[in-house]
N, CA, C and O atoms as a printed pandas DataFrame, in Angstrom:
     atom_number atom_name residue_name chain_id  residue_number  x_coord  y_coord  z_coord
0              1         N          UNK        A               1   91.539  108.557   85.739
1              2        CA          UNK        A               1   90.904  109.240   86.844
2              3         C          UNK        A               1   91.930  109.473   87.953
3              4         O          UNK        A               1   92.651  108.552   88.336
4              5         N          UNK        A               2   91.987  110.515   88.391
5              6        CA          UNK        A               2   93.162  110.634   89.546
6              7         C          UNK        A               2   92.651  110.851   90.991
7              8         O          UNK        A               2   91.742  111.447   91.570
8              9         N          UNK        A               3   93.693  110.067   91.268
9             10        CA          UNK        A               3   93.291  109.753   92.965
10            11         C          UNK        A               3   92.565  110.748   93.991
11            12         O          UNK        A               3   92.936  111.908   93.817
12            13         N          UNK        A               4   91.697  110.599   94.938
13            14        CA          UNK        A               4   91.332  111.756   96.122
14            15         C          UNK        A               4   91.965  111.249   97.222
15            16         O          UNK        A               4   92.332  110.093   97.430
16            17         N          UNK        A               5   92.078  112.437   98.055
17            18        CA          UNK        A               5   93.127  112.055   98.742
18            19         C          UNK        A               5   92.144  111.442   99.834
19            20         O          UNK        A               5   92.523  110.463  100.478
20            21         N          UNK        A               6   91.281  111.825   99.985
21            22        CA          UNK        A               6   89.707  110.930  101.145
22            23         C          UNK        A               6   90.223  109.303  100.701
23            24         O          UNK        A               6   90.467  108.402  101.503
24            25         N          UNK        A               7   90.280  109.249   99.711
25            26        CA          UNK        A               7   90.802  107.323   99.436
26            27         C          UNK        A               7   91.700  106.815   99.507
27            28         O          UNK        A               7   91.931  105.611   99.395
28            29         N          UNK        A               8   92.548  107.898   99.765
29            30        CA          UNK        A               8   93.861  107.115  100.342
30            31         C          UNK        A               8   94.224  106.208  101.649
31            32         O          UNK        A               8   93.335  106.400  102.479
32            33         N          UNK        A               9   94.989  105.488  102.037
33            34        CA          UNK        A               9   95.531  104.450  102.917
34            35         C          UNK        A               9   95.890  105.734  104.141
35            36         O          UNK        A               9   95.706  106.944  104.006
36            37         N          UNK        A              10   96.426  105.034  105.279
37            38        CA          UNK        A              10   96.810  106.462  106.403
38            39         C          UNK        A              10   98.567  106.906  105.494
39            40         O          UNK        A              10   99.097  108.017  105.511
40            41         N          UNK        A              11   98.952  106.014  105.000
41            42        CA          UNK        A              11  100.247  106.071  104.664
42            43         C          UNK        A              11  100.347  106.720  103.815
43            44         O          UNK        A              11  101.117  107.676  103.726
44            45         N          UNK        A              12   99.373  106.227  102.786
45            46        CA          UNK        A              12   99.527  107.091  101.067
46            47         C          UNK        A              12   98.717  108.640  101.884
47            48         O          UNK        A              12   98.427  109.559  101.119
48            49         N          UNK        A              13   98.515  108.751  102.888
49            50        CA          UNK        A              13   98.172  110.145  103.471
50            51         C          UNK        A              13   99.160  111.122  103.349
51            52         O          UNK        A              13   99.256  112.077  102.579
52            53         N          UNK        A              14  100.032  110.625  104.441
53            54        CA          UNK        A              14  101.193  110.931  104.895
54            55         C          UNK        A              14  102.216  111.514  104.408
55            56         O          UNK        A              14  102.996  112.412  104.725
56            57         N          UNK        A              15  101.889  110.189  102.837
57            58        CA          UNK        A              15  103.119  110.849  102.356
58            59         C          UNK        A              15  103.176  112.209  101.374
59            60         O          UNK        A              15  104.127  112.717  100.780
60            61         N          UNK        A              16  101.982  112.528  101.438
61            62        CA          UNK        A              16  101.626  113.282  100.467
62            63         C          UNK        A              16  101.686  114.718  101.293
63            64         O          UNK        A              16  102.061  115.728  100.698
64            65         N          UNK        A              17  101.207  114.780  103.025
65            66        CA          UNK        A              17  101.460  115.457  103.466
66            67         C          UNK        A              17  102.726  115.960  103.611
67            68         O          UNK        A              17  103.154  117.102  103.446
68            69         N          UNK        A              18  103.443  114.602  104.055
69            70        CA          UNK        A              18  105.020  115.266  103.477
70            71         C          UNK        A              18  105.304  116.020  102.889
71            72         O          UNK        A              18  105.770  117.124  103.171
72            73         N          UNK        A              19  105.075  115.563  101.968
73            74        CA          UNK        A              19  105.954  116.456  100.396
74            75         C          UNK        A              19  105.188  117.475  100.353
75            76         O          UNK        A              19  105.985  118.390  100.144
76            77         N          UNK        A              20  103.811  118.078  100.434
77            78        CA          UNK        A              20  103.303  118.860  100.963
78            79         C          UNK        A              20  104.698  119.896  101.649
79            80         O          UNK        A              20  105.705  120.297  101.065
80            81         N          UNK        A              21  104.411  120.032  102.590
81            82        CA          UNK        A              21  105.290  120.132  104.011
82            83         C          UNK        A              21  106.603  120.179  103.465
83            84         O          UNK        A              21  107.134  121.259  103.207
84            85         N          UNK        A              22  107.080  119.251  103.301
85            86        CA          UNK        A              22  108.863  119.357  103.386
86            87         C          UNK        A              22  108.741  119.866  101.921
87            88         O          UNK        A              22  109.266  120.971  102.049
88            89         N          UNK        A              23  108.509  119.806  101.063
89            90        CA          UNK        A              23  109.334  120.313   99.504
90            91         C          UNK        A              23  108.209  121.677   99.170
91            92         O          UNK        A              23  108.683  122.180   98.151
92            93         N          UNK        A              24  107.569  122.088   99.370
93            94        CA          UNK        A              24  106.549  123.269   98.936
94            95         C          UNK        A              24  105.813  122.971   97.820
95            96         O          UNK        A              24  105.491  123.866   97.038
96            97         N          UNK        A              25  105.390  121.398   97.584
97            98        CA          UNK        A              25  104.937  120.974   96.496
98            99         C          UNK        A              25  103.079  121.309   96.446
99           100         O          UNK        A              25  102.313  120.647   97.146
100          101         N          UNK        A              26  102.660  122.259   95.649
101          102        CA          UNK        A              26  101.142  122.580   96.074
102          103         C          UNK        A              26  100.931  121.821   94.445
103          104         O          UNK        A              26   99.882  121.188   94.565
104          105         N          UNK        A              27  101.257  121.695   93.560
105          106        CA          UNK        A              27  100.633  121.111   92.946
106          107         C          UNK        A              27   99.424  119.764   92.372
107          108         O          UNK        A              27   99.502  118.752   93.069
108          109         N          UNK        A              28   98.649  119.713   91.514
109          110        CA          UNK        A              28   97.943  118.346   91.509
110          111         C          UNK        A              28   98.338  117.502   90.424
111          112         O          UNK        A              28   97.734  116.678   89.737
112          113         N          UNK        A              29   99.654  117.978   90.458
113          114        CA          UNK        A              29  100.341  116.645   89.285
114          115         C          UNK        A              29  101.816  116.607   89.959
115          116         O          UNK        A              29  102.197  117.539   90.667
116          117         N          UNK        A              30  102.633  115.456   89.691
117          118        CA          UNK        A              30  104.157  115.033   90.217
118          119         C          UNK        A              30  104.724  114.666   88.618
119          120         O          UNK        A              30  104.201  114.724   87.505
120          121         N          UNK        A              31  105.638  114.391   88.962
121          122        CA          UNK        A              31  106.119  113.823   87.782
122          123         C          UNK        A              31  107.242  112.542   88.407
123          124         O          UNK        A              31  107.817  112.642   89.491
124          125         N          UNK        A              32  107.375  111.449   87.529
125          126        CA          UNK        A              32  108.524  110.737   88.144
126          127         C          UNK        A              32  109.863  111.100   88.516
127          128         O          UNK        A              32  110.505  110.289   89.182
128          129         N          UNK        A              33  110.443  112.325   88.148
129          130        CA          UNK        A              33  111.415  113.148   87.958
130          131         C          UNK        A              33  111.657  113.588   89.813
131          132         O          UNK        A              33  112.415  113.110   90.657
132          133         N          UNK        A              34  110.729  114.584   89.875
133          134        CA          UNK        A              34  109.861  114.792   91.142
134          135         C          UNK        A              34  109.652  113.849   92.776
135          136         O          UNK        A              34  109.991  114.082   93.936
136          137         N          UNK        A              35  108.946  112.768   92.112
137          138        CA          UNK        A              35  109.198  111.496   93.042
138          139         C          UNK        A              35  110.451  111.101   93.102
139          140         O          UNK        A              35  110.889  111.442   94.201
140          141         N          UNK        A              36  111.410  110.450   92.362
141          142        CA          UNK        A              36  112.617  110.303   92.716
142          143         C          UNK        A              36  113.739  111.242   93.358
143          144         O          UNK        A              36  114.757  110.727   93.821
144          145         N          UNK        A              37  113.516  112.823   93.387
145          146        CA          UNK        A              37  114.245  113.780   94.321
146          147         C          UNK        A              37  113.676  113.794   95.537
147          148         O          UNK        A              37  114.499  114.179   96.367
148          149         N          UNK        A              38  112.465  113.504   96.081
149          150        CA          UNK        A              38  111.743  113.993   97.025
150          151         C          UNK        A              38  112.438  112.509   97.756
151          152         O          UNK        A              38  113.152  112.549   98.758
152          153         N          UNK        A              39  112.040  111.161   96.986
153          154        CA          UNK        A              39  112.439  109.989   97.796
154          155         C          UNK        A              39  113.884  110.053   98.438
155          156         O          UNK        A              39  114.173  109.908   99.626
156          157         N          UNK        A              40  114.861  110.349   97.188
157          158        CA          UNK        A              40  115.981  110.589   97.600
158          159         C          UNK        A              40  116.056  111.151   98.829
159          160         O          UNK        A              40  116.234  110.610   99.921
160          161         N          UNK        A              41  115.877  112.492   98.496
161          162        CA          UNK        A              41  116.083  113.535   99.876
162          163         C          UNK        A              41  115.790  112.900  101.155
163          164         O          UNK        A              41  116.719  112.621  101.912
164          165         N          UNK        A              42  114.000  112.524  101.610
165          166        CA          UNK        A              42  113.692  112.027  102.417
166          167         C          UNK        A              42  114.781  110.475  103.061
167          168         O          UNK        A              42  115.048  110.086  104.199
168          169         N          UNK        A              43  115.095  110.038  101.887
169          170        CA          UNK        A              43  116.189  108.896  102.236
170          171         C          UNK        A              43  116.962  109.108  102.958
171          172         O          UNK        A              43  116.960  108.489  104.022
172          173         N          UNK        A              44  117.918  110.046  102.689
173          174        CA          UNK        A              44  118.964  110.588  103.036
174          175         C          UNK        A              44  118.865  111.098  104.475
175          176         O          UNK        A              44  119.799  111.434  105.204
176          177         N          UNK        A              45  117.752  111.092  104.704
177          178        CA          UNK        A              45  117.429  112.122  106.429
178          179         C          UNK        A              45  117.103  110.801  107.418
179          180         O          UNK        A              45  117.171  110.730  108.645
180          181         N          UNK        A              46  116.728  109.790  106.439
181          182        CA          UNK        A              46  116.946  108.392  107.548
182          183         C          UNK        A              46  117.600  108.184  108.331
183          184         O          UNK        A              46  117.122  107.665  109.340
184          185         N          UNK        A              47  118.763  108.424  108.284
185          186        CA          UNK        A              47  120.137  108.097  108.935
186          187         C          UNK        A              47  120.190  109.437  110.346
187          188         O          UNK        A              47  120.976  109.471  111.292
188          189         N          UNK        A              48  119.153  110.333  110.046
189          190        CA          UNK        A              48  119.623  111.380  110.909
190          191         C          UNK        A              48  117.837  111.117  112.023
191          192         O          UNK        A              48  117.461  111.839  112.947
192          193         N          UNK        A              49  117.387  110.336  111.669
193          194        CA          UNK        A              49  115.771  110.750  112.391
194          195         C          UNK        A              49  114.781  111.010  111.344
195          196         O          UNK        A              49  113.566  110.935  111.529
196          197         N          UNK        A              50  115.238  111.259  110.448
197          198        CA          UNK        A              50  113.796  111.376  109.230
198          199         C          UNK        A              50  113.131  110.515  108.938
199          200         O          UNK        A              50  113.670  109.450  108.636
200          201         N          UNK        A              51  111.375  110.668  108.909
201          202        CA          UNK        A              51  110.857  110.115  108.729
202          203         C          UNK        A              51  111.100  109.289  107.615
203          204         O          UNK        A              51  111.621  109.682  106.572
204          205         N          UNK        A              52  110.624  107.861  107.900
205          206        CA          UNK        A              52  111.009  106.803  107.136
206          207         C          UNK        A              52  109.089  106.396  106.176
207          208         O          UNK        A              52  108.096  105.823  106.625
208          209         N          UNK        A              53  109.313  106.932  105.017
209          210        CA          UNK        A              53  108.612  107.062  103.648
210          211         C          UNK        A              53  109.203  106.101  102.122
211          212         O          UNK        A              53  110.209  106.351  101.458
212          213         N          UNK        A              54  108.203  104.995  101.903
213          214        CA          UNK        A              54  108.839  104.266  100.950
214          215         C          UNK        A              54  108.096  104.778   99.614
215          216         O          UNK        A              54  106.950  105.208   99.488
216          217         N          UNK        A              55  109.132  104.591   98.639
217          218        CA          UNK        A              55  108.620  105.099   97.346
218          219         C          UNK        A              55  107.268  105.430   97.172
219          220         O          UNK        A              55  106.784  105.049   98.238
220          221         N          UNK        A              56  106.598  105.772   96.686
221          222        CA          UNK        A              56  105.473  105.932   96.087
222          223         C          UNK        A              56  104.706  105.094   95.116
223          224         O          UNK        A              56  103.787  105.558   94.442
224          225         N          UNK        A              57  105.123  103.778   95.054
225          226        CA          UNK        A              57  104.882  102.739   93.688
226          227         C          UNK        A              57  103.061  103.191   93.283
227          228         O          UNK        A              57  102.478  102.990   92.218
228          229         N          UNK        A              58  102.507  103.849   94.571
229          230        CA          UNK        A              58  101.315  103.542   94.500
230          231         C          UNK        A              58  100.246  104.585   93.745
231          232         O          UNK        A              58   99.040  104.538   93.499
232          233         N          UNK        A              59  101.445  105.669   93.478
233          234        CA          UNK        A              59  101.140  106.484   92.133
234          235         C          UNK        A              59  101.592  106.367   90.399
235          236         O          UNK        A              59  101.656  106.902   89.293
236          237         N          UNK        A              60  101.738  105.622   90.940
237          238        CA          UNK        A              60  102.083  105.733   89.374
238          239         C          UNK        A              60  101.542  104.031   89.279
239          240         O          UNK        A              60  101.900  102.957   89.763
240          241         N          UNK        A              61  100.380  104.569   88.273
241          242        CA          UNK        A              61   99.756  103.329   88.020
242          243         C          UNK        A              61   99.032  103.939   86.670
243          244         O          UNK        A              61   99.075  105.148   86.444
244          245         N          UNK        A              62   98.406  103.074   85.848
245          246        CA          UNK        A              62   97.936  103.683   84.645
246          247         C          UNK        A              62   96.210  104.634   84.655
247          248         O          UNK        A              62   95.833  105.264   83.667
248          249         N          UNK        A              63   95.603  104.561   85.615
249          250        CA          UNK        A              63   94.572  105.138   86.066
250          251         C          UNK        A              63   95.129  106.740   86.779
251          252         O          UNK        A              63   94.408  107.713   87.003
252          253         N          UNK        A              64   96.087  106.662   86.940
253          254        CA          UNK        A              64   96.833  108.207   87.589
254          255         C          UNK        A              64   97.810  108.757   86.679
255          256         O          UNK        A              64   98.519  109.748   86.857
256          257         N          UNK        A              65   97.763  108.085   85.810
257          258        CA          UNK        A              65   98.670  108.891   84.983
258          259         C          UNK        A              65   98.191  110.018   84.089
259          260         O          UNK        A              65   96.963  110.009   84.004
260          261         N          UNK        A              66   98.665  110.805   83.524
261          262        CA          UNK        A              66   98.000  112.154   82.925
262          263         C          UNK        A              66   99.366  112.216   81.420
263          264         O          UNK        A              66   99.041  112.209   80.232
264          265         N          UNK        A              67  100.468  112.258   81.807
265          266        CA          UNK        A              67  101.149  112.180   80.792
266          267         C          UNK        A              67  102.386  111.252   81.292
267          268         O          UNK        A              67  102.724  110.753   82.366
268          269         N          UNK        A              68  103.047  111.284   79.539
269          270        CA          UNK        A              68  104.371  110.601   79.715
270          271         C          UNK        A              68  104.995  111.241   81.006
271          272         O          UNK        A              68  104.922  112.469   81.049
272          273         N          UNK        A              69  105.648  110.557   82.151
273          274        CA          UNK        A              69  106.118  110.471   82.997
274          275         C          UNK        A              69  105.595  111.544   83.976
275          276         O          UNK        A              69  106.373  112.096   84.755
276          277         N          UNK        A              70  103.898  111.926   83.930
277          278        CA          UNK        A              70  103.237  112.877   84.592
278          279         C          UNK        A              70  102.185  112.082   85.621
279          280         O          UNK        A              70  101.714  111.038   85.169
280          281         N          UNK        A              71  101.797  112.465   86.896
281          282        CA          UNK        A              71  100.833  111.250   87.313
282          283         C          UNK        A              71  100.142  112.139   88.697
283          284         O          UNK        A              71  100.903  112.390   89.632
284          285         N          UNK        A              72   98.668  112.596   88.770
285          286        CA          UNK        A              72   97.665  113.129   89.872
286          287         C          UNK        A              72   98.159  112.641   91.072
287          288         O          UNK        A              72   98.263  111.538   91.608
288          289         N          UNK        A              73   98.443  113.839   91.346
289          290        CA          UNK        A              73   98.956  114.313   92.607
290          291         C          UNK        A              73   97.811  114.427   93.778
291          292         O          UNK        A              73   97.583  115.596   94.090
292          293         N          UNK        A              74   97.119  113.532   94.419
293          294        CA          UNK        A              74   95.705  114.085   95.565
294          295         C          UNK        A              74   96.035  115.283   96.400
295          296         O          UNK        A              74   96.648  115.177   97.462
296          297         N          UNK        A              75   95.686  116.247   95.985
297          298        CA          UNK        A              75   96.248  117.285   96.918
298          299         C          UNK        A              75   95.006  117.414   97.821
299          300         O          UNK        A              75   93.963  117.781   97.281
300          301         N          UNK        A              76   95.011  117.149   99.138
301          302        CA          UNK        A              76   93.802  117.232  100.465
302          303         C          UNK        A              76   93.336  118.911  100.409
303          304         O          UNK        A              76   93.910  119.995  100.313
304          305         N          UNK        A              77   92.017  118.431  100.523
305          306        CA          UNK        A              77   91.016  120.063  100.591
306          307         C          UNK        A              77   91.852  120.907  102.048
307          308         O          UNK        A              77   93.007  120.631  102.370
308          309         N          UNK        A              78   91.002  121.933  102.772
309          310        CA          UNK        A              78   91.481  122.049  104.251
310          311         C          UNK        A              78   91.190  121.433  105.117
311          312         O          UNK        A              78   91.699  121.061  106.174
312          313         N          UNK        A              79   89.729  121.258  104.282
313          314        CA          UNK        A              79   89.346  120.188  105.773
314          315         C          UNK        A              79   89.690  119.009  105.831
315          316         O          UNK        A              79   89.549  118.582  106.977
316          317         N          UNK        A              80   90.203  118.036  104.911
317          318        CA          UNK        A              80   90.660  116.830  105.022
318          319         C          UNK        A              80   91.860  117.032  105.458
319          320         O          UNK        A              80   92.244  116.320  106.385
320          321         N          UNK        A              81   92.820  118.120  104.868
321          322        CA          UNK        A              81   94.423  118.258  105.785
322          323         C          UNK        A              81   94.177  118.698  107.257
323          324         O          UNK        A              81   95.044  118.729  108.130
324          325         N          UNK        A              82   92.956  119.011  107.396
325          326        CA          UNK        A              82   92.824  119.637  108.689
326          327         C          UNK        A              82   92.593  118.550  109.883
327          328         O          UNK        A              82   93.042  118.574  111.029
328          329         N          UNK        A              83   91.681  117.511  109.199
329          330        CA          UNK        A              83   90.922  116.389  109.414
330          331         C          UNK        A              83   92.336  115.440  109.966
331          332         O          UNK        A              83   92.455  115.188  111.165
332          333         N          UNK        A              84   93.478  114.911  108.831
333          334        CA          UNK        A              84   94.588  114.430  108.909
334          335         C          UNK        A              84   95.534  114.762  110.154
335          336         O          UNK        A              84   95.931  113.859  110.891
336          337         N          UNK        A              85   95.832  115.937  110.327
337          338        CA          UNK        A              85   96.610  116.284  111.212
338          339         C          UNK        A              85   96.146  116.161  112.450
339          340         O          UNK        A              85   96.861  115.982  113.435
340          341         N          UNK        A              86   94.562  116.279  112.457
341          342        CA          UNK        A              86   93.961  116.143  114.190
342          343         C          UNK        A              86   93.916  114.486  114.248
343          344         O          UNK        A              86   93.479  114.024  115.303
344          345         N          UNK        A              87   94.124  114.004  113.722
345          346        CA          UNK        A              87   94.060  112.601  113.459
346          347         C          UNK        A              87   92.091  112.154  113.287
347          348         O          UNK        A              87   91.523  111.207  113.831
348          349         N          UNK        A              88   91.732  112.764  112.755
349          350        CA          UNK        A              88   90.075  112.788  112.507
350          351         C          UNK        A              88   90.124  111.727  110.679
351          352         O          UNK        A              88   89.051  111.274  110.280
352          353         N          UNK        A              89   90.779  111.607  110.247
353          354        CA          UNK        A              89   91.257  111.038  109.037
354          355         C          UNK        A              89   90.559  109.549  108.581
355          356         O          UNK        A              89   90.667  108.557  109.302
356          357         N          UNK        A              90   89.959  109.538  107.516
357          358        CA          UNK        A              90   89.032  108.438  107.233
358          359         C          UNK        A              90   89.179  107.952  106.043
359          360         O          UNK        A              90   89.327  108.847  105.211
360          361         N          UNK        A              91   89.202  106.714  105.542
361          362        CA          UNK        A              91   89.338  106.304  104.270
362          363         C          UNK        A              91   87.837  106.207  103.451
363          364         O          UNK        A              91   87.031  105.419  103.946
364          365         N          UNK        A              92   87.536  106.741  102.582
365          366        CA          UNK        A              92   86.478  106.251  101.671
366          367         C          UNK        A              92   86.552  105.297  100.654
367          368         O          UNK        A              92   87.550  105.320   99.934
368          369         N          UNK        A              93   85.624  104.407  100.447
369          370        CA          UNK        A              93   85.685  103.690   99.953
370          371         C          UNK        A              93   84.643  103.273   99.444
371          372         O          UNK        A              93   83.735  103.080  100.252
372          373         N          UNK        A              94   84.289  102.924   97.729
373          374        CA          UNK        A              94   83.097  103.192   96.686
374          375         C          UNK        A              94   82.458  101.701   96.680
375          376         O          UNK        A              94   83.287  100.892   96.263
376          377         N          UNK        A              95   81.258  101.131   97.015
377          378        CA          UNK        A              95   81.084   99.909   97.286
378          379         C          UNK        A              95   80.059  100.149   95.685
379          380         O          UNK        A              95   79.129   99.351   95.807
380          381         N          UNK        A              96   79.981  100.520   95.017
381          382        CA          UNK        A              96   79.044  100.348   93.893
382          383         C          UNK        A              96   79.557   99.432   92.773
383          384         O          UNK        A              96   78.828   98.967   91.897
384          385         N          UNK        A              97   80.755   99.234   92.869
385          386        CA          UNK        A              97   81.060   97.844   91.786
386          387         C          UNK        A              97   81.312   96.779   92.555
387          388         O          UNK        A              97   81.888   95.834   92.017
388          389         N          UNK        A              98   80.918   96.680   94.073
389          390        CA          UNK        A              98   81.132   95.354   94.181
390          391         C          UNK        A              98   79.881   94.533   94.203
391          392         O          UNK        A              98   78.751   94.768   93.776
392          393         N          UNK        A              99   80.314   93.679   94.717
393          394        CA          UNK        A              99   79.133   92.352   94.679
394          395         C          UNK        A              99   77.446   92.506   95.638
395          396         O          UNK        A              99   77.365   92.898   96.802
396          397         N          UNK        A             100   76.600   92.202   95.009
397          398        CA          UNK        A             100   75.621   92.442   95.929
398          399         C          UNK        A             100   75.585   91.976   96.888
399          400         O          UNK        A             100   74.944   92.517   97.789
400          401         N          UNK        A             101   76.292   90.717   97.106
401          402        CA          UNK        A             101   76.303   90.248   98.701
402          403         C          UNK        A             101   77.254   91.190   99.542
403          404         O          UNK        A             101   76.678   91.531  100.575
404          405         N          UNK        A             102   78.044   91.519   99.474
405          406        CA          UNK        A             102   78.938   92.256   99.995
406          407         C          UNK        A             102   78.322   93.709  100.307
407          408         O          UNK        A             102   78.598   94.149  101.423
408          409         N          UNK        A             103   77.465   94.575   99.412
409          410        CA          UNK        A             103   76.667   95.477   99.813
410          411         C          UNK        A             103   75.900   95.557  100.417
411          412         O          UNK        A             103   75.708   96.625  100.997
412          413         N          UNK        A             104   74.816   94.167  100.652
413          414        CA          UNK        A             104   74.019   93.798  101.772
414          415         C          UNK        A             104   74.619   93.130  102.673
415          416         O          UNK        A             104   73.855   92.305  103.174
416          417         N          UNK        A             105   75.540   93.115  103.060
417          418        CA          UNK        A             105   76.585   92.768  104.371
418          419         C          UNK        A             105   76.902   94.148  105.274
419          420         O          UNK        A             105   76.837   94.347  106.488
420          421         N          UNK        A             106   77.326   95.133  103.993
421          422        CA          UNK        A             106   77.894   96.595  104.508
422          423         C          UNK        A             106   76.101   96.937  104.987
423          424         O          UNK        A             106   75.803   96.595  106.131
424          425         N          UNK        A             107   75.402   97.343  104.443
425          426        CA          UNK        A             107   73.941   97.634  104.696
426          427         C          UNK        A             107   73.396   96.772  105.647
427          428         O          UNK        A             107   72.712   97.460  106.404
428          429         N          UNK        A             108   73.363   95.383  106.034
429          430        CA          UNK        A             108   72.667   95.112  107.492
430          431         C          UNK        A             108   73.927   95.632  108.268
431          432         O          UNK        A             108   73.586   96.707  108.761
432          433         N          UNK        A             109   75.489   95.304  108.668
433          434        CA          UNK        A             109   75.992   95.902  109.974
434          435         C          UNK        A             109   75.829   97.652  109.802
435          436         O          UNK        A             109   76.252   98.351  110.722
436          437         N          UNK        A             110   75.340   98.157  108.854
437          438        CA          UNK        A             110   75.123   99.402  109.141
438          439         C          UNK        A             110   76.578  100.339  108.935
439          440         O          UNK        A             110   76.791  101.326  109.638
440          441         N          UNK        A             111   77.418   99.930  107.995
441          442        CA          UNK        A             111   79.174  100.803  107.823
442          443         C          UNK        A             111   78.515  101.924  106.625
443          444         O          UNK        A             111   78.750  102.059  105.424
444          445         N          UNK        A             112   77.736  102.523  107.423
445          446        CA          UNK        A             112   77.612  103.835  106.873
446          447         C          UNK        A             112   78.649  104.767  106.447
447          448         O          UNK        A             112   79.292  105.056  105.438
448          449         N          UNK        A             113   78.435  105.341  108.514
449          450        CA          UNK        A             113   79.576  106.606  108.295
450          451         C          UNK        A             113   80.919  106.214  109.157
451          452         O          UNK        A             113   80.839  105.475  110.138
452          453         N          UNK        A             114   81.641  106.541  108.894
453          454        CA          UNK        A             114   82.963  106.580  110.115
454          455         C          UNK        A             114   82.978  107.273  111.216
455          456         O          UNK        A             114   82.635  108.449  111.344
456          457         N          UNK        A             115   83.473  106.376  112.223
457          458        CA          UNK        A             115   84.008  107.375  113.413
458          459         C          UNK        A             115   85.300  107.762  113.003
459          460         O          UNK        A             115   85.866  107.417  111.966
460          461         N          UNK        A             116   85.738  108.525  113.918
461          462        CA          UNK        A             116   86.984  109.326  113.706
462          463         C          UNK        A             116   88.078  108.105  114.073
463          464         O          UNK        A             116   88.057  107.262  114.969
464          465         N          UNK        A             117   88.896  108.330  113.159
465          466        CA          UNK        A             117   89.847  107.252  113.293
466          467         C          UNK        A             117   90.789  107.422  114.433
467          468         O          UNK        A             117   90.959  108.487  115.026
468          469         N          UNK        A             118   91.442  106.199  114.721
469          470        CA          UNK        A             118   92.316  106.266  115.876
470          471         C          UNK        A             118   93.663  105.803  115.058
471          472         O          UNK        A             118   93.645  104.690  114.532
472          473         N          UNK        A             119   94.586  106.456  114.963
473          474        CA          UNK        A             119   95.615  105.858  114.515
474          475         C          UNK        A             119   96.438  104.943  114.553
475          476         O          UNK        A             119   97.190  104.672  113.617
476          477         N          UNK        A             120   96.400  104.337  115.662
477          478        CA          UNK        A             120   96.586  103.040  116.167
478          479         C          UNK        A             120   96.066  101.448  115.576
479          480         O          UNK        A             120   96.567  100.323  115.560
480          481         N          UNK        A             121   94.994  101.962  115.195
481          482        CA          UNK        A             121   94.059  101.240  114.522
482          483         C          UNK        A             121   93.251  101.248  113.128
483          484         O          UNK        A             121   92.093  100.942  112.846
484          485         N          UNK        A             122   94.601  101.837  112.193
485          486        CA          UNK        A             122   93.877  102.125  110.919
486          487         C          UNK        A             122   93.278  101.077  110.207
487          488         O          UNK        A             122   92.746  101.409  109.148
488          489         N          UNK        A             123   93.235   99.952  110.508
489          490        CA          UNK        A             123   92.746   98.911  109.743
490          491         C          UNK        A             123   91.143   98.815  110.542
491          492         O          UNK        A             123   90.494   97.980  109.912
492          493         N          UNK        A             124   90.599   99.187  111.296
493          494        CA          UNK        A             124   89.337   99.125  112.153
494          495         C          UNK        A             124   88.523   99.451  110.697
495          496         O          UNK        A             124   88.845  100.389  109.968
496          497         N          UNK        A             125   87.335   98.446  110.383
497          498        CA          UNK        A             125   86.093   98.892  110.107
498          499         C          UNK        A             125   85.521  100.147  110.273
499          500         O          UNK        A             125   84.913  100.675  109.342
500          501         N          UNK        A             126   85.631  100.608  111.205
501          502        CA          UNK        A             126   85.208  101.449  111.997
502          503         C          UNK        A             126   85.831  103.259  111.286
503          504         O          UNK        A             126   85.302  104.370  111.322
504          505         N          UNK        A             127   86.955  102.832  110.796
505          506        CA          UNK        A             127   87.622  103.873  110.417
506          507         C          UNK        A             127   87.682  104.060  109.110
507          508         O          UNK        A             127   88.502  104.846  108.636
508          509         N          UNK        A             128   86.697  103.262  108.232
509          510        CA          UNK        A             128   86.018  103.764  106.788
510          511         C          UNK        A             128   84.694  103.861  106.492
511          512         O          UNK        A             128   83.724  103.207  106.876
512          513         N          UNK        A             129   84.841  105.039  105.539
513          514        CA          UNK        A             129   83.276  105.197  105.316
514          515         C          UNK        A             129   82.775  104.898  104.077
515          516         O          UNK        A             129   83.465  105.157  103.091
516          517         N          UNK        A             130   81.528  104.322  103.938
517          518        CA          UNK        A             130   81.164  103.153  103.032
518          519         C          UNK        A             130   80.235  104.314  102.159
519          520         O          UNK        A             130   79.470  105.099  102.719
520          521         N          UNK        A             131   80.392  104.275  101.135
521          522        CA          UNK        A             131   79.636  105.425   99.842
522          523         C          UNK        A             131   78.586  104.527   98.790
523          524         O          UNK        A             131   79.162  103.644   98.154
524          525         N          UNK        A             132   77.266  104.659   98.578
525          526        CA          UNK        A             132   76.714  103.967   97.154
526          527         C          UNK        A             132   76.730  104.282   96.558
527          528         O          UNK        A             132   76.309  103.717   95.549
């Protein structure tokens, strides 16, 4: 199953906007080939002010993979890139395999929907939205 980009971390956001952005990458697949030029490059601009982006370990996992050395790329709708850049950006997150206590925890404080995140504070409760 390959990743959405709504479930991503603010970081695994980011970086995707990146490469987005800096390499003209519109596709919904990478390849490891791919990731290692883009890391490179971005590396290399460290030294000058470039944003500082660590590998990607967090794609390439066996649930994102599609082929030998191929792996789902979350490419953001408009409104979630749109969402991202105003800093309106929210993590989703699927509470249906977890534990029933834990679902009736999320269900009495009420972690419905999200407010709009503050970036400052991506770890806030507050800044994910809870799905059944």
């Amino acid at each position: 199953m390959k990743m959405k980009f709504i479930g991503l971390k603010d970081t695994q956001k980011l970086y995707v906007v990146t490469i987005m952005e800096k390499f003209s990458h519109d596709s919904d697949e990478i390849t490891l080939k791919q990731m290692d030029k883009y890391h490179m490059d971005m590396y290399k601009e460290r030294e000058t002010g470039g944003i500082k982006i660590g590998y990607p370990k967090w794609l390439v996992n066996p649930g994102n993979k599609l082929a030998k050395s191929v792996y789902g790329f979350p490419i953001p709708s408009e409104e979630e890139l749109d969402d991202f850049k105003e800093g309106k950006s929210f993590r989703v997150i699927d509470v249906s395999e977890f534990s029933d206590m834990f679902k009736a925890t999320v269900q009495e404080y009420g972690l419905r929907v999200a407010d709009n995140v503050d970036m400052r504070f991506k770890y806030n409760l507050k800044n994910i939205k809870i799905v059944h």
